[in-house]
SEDOBA-791582 format. One line per 10 residues: number of its first residue (from 1); their letters; for each residue y, x, z of N, C-alpha, C. Coordinates in Angstrom, 1 decimal, always signed. Example, Ala and Ser with C-alpha at 12.3 -4.5 7.8 and 13.67 -1.06 7.14 Angstrom:
BEGIN
1> as> -5.7:+13.2:+7.8:-4.5:+12.3:+7.8:-3.3:+13.2:+7.8; -2.2:+12.8:+7.1:-1.1:+13.7:+7.1:+0.0:+12.9:+7.9
This chain:
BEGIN
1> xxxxxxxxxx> -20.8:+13.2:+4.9:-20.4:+11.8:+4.7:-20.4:+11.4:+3.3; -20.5:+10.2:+2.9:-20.7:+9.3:+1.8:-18.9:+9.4:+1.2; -19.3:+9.5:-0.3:-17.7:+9.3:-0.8:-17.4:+8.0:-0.2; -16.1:+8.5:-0.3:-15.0:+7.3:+0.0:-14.5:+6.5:-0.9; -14.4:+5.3:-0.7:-14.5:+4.2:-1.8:-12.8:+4.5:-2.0; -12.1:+3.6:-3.1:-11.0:+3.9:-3.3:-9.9:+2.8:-2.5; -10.6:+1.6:-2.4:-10.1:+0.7:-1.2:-9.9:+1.6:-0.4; -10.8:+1.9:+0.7:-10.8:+3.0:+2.2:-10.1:+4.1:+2.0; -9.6:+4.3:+0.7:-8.6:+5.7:+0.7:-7.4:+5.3:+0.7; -6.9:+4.0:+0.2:-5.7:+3.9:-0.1:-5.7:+3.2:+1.6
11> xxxxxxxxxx> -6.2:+2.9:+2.7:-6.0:+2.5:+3.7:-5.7:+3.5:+4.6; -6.4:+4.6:+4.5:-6.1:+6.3:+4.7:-5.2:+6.7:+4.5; -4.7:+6.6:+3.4:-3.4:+7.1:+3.1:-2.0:+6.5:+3.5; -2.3:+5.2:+3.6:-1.3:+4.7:+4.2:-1.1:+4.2:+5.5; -1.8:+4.6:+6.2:-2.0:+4.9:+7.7:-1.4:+6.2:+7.9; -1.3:+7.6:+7.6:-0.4:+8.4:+7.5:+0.6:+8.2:+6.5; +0.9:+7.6:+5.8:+2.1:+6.9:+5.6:+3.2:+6.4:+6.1; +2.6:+5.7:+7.1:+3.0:+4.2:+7.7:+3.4:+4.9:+9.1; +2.2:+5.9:+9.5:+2.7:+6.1:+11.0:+3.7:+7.2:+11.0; +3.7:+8.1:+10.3:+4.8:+9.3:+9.4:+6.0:+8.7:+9.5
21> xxxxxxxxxx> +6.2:+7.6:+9.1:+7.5:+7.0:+8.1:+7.8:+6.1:+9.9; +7.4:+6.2:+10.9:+7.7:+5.6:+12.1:+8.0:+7.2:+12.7; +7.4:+7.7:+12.5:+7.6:+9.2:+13.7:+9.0:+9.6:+13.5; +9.0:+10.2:+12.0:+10.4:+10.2:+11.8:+11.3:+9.8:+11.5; +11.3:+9.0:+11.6:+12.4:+7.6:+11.6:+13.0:+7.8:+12.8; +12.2:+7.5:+14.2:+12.7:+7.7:+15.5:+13.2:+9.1:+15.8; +12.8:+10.2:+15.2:+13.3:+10.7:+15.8:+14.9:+11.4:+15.2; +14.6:+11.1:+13.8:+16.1:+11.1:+12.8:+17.3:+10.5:+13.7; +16.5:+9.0:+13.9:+17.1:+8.0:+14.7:+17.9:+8.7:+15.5; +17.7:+9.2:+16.7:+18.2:+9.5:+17.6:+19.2:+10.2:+17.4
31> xxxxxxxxxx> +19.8:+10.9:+16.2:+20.7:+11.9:+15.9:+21.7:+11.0:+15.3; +21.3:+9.9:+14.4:+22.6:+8.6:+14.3:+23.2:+8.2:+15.0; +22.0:+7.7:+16.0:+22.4:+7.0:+17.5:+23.5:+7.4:+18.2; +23.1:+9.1:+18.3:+24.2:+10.2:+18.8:+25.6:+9.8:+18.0; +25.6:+10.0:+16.7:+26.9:+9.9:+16.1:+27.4:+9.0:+16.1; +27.0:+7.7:+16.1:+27.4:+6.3:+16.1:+27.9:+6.0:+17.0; +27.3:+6.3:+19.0:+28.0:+6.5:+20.3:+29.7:+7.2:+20.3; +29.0:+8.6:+19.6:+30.1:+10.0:+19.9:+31.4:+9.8:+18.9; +31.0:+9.2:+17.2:+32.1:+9.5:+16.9:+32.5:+8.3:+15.6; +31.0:+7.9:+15.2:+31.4:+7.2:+14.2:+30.6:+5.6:+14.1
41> xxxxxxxxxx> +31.0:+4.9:+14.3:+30.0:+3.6:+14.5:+29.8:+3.0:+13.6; +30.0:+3.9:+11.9:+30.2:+3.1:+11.2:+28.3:+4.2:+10.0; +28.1:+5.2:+10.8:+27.4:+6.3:+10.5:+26.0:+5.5:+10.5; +25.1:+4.5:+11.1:+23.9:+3.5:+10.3:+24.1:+3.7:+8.5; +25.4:+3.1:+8.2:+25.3:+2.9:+7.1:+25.3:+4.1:+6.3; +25.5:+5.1:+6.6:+25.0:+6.2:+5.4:+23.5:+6.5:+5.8; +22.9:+6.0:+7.1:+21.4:+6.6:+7.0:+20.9:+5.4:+6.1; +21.5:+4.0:+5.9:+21.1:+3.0:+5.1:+20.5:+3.6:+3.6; +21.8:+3.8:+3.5:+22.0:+4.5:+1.9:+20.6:+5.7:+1.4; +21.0:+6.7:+2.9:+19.6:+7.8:+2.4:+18.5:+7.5:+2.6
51> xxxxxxxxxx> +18.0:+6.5:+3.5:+16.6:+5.8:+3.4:+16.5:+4.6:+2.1; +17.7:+4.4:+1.4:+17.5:+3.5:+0.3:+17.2:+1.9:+0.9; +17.9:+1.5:+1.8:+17.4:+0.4:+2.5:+19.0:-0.7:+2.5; +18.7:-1.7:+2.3:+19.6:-3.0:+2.6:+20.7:-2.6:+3.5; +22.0:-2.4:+3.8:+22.3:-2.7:+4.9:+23.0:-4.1:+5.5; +21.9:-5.1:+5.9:+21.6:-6.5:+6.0:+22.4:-6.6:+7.8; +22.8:-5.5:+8.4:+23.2:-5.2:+9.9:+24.3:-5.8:+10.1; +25.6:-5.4:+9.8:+27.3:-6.0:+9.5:+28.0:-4.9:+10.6; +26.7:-4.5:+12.2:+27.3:-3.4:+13.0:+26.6:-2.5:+13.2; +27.0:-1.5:+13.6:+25.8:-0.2:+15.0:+24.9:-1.1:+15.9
61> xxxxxxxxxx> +25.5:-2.1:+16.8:+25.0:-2.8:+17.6:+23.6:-3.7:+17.0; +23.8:-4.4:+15.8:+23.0:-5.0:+15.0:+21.7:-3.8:+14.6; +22.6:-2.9:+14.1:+21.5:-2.5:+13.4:+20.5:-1.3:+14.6; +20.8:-1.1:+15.8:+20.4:-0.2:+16.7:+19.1:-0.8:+16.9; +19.8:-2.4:+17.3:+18.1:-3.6:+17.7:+17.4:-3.6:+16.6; +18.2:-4.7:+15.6:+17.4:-5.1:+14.1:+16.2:-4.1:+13.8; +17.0:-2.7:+13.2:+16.3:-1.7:+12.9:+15.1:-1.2:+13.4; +15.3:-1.2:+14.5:+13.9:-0.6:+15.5:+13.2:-1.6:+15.7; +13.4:-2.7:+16.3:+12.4:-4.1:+17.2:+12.2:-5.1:+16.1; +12.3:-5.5:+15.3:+12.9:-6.8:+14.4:+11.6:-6.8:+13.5
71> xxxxxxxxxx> +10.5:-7.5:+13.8:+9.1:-7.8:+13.2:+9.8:-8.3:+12.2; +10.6:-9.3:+11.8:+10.8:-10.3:+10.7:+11.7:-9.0:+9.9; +12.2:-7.9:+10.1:+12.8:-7.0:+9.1:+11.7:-5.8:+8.2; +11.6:-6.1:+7.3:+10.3:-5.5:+6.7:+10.8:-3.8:+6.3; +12.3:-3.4:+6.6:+12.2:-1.8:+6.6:+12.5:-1.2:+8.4; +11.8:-2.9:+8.9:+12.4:-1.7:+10.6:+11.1:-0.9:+10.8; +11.5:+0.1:+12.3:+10.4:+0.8:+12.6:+9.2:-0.1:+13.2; +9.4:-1.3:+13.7:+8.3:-2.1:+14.2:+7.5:-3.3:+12.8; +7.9:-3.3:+11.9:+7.2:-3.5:+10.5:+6.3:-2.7:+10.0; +7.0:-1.3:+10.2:+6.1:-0.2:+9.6:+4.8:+0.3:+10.3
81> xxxxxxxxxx> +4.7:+0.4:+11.9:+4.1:+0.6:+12.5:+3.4:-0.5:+12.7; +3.6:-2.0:+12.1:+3.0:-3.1:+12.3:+1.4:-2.6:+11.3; +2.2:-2.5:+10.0:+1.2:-1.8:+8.9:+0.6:-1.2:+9.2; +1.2:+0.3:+9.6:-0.1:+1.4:+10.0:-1.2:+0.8:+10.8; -1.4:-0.2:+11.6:-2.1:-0.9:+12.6:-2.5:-1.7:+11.3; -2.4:-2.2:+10.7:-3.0:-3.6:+9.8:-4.2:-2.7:+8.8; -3.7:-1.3:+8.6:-4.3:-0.3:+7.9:-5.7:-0.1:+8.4; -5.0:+0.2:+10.0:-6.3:+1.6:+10.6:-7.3:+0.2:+10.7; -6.6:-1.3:+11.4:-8.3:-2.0:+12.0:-9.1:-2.5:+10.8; -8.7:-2.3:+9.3:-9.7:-2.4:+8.6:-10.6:-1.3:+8.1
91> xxxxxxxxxx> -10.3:+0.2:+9.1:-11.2:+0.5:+8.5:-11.7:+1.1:+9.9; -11.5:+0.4:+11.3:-11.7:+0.9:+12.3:-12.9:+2.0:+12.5; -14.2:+1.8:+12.0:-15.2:+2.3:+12.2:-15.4:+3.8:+11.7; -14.2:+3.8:+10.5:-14.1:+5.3:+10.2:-12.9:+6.2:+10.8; -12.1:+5.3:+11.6:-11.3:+6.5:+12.2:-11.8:+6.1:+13.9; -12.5:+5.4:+14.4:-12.7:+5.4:+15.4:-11.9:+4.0:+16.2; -12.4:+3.1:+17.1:-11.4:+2.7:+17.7:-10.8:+3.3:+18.7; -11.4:+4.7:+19.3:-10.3:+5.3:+20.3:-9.0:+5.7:+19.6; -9.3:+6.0:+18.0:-8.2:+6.5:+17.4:-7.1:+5.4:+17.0; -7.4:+4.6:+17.0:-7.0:+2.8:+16.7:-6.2:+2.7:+17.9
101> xxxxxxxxxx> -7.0:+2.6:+19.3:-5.8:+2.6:+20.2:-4.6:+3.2:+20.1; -4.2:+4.2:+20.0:-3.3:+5.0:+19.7:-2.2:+4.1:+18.9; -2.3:+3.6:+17.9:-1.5:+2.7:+17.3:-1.2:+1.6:+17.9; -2.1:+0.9:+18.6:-2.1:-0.2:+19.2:-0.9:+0.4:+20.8; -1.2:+1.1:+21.2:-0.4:+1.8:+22.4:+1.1:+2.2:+21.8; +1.4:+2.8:+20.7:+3.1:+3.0:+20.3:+3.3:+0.9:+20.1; +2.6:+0.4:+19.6:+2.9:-0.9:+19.2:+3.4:-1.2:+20.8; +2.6:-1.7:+21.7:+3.2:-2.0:+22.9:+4.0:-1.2:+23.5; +4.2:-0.1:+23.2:+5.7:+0.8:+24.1:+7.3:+0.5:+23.1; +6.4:+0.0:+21.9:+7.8:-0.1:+21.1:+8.1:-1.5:+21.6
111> xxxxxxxxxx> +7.4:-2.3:+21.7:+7.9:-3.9:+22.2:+8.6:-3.7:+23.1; +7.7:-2.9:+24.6:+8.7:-3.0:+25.9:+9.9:-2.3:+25.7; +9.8:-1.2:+24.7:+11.0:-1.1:+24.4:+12.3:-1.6:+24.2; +11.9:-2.8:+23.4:+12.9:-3.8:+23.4:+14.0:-4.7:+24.0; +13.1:-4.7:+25.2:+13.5:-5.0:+26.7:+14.1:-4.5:+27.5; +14.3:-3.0:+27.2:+14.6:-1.9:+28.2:+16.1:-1.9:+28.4; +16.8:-1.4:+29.4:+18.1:-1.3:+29.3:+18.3:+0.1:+29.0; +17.2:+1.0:+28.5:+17.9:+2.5:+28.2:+16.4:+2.7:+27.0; +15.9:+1.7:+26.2:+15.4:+1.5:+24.7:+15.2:+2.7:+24.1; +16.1:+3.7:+24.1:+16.4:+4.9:+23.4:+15.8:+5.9:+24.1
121> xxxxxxxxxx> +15.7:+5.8:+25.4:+15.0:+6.8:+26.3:+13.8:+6.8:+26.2; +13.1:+5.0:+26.8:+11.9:+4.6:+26.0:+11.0:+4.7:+24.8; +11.8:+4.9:+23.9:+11.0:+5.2:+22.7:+10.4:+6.9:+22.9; +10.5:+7.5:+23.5:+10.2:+8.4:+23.4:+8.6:+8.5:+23.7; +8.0:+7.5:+24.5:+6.8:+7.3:+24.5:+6.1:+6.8:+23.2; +6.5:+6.3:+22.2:+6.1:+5.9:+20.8:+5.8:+7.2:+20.4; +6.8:+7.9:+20.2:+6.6:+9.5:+19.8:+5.5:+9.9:+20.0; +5.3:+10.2:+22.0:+4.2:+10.5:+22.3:+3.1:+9.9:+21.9; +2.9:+9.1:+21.8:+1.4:+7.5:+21.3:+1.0:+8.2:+20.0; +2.4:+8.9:+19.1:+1.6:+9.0:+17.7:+1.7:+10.6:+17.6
131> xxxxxxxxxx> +1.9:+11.5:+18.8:+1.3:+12.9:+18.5:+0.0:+12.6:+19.1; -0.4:+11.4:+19.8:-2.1:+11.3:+20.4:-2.8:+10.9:+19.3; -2.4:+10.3:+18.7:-2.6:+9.4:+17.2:-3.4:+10.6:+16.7; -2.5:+11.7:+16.5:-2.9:+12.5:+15.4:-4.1:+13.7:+15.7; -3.6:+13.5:+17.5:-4.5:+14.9:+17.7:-6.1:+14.0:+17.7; -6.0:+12.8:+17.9:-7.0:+12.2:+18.2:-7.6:+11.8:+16.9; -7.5:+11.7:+16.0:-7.2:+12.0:+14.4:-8.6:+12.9:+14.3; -8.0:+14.6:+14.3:-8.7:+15.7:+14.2:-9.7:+15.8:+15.0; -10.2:+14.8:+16.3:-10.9:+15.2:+16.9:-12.0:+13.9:+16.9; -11.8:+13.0:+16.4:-13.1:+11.8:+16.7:-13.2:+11.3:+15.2
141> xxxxxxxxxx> -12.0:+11.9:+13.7:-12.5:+11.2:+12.5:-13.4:+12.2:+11.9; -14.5:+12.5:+12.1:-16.0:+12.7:+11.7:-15.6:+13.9:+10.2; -15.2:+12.6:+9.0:-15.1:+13.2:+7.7:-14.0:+13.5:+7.4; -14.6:+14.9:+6.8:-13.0:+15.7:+6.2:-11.9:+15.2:+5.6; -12.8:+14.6:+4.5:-12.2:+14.1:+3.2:-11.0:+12.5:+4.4; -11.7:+11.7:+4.9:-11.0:+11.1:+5.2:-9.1:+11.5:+6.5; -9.8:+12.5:+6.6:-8.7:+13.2:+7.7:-7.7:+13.7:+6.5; -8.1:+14.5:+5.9:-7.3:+14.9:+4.6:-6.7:+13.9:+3.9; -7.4:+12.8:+3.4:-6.5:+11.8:+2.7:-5.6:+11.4:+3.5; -5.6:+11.0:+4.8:-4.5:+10.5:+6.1:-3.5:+11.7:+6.4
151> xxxxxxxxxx> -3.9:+13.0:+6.1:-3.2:+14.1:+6.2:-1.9:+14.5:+4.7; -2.6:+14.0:+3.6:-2.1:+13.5:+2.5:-0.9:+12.3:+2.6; -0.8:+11.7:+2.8:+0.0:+10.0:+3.2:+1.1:+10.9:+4.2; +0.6:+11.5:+5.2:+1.4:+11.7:+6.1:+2.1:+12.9:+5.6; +2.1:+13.6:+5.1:+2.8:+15.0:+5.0:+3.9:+14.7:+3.4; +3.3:+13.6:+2.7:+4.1:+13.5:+1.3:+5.4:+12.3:+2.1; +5.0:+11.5:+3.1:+6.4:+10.9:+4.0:+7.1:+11.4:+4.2; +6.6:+12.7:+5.1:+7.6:+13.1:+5.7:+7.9:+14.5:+4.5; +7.6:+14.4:+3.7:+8.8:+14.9:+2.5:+9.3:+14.2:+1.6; +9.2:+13.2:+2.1:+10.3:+11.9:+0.7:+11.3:+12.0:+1.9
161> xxxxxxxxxx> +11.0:+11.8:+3.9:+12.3:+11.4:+4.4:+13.2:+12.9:+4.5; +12.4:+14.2:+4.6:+13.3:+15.2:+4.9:+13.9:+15.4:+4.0; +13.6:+14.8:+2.6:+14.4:+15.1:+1.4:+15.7:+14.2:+0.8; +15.4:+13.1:+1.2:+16.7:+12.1:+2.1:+17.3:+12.4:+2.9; +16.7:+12.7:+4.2:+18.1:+13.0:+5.3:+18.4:+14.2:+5.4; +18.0:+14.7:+4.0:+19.0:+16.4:+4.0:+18.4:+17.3:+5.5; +17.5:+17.3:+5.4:+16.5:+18.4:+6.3:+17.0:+19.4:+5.7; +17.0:+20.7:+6.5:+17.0:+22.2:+5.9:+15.9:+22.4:+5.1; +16.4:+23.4:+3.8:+15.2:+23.7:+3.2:+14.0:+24.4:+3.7; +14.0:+25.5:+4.7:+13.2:+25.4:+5.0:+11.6:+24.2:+5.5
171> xxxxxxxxxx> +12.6:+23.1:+6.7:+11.6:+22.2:+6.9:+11.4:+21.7:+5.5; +11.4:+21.4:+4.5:+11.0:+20.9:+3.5:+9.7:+21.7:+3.0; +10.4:+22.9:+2.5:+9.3:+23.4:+2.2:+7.7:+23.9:+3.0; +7.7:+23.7:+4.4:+6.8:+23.6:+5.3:+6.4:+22.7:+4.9; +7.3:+21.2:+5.0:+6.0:+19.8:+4.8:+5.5:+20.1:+3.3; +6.0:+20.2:+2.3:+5.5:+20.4:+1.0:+4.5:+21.6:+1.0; +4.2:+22.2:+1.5:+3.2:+23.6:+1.6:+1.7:+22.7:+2.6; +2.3:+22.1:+3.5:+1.1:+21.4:+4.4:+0.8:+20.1:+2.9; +1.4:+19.7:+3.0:+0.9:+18.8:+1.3:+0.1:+19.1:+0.6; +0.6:+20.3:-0.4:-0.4:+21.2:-1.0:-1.7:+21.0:-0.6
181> xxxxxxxxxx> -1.6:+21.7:+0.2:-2.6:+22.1:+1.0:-3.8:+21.3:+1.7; -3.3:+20.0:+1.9:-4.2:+19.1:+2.0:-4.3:+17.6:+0.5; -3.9:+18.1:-0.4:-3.9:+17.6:-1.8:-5.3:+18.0:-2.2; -5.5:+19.4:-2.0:-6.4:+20.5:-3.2:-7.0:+20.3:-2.4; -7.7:+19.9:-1.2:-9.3:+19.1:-0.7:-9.2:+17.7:-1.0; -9.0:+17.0:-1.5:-9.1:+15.3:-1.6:-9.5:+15.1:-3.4; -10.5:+14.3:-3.4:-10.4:+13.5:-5.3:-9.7:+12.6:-4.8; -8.4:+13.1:-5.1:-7.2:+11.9:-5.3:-6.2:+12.3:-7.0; -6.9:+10.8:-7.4:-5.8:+11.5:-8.8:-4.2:+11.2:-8.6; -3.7:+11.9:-9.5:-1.8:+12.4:-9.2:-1.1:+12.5:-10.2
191> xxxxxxxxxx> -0.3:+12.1:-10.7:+0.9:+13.0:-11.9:+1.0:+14.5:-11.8; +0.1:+14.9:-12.4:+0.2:+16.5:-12.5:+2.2:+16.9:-13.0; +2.8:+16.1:-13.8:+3.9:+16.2:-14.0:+4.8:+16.1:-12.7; +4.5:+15.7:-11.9:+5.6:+15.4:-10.6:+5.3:+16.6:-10.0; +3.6:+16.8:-9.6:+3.5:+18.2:-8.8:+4.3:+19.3:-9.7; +4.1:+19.6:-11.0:+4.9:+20.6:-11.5:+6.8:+20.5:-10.8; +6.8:+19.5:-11.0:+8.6:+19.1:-10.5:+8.7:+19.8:-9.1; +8.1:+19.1:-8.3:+8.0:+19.2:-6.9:+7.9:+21.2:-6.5; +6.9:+21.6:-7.1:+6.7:+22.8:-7.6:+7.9:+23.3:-7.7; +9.0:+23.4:-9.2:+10.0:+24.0:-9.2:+10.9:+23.6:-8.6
201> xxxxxxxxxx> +10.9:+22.4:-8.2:+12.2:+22.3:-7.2:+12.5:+22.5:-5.5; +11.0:+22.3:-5.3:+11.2:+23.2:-3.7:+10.9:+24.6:-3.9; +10.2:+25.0:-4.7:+10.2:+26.4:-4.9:+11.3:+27.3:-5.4; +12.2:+26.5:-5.9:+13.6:+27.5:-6.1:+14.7:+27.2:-5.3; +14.5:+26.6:-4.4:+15.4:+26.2:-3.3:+16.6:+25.3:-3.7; +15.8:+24.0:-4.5:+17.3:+23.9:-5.1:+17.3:+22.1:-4.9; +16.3:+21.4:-3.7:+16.3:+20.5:-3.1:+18.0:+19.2:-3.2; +18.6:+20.1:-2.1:+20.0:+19.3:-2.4:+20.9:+19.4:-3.6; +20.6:+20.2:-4.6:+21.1:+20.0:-5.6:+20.7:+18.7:-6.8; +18.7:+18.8:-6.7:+18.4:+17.9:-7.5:+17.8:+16.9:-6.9
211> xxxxxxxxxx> +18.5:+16.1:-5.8:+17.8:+15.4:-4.6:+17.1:+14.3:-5.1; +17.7:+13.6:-6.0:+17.3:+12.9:-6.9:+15.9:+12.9:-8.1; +15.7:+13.9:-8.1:+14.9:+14.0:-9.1:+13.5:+14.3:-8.2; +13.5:+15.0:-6.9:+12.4:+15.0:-6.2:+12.4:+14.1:-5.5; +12.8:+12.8:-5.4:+13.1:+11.9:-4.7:+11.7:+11.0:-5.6; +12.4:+11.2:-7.0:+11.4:+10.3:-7.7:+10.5:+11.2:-8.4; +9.6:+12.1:-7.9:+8.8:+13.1:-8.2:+7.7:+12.5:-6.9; +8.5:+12.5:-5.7:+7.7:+12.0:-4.3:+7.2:+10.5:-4.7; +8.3:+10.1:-5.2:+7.9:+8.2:-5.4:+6.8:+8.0:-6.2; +6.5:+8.7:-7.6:+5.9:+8.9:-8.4:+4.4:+9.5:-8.5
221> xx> +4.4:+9.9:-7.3:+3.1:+11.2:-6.9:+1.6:+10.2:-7.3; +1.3:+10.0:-6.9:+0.0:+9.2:-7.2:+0.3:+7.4:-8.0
């Protein structure tokens, strides 16, 4: 395949971005949800804080809908997944439109979601829609480089969110190793200074100590 222009990379990238930053979102979700029901209704607001996000809600009840369904809320889950879709149909022809569906399919399960009287149970098919997303990914996007750059977006997400919501170190250092790993195939330039950070600080296990500093090591990365 022909290089990739730097427009079409940064649409790559943020299509594993975008759909990442929805996967696990919902499924974090679910473990607030739990605590919010079981014990504390007031427990939204500390996932506010470690996503770094407004809390614009006032309740659990607010922010259960807002959060998830609320197109006009630009950090809900249906904003972000609005994007990954705004991403993939401009560059449809290189990830495929069967691969396009996929996004277009969590988009309509998250709507009817909305509607549902058990929403929570429902979403569980979004999940599904974006492990089809991915396998479907590996199997109809042609060129390496562009699966990599999308593999890139997606693995550096889901280590800004596991490094926020206090994931065990281990999961951290899995997503940061799959990172790597699909970094060193891509011409993507980086702050060699942040990889060094990132480097010693998930490499010495010392993540929730300096959460902060790899927080803006991830923010900083390219």
């Amino acid at each position: 395949m022909g290089i990739i222009s730097l427009e079409r990379a940064d649409h790559l990238y943020w299509i594993g971005r975008y759909t990442e930053r929805v996967f696990t979102t919902l499924v974090t979700f679910f473990d607030f949800y739990d605590q919010m029901i079981d014990m504390d209704l007031n427990a939204y607001q500390d996932y506010c804080k470690m996503v770094s996000i407004p809390d614009i809600y006032g309740d659990s009840g607010t922010f259960s809908k807002r959060y998830l369904f609320d197109k006009y809320d630009p950090n809900s889950v249906y904003s972000n997944l609005e994007r990954a879709y705004d991403n993939a149909i401009v560059i449809r022809d290189e990830i495929s439109s069967y691969t396009l569906a996929y996004i277009q399919l969590a988009l309509d399960h998250l709507q009817a979601a909305s509607g549902s009287a058990a929403p929570h149970y429902d979403l569980q098919q979004v999940i599904d829609d974006l492990h089809a997303f991915w396998g479907c990914v590996d199997d109809r996007v042609d060129d390496e480089e562009a699966r990599n750059i999308m593999k890139c977006g997606k693995y550096l997400e889901r280590l800004d969110l596991y490094i926020r919501l206090g994931y065990p170190d281990r999961d951290i250092e899995r997503g940061y190793s799959k990172f790597v790993n699909r970094l060193d195939k891509v011409h993507l330039k980086y702050h060699e200074n942040c990889r060094r950070k990132l480097d010693e600080i998930v490499g010495s296990g010392s993540v929730k100590e300096r959460k902060d500093e790899a927080v803006a090591a991830v923010w900083n990365f390219f």
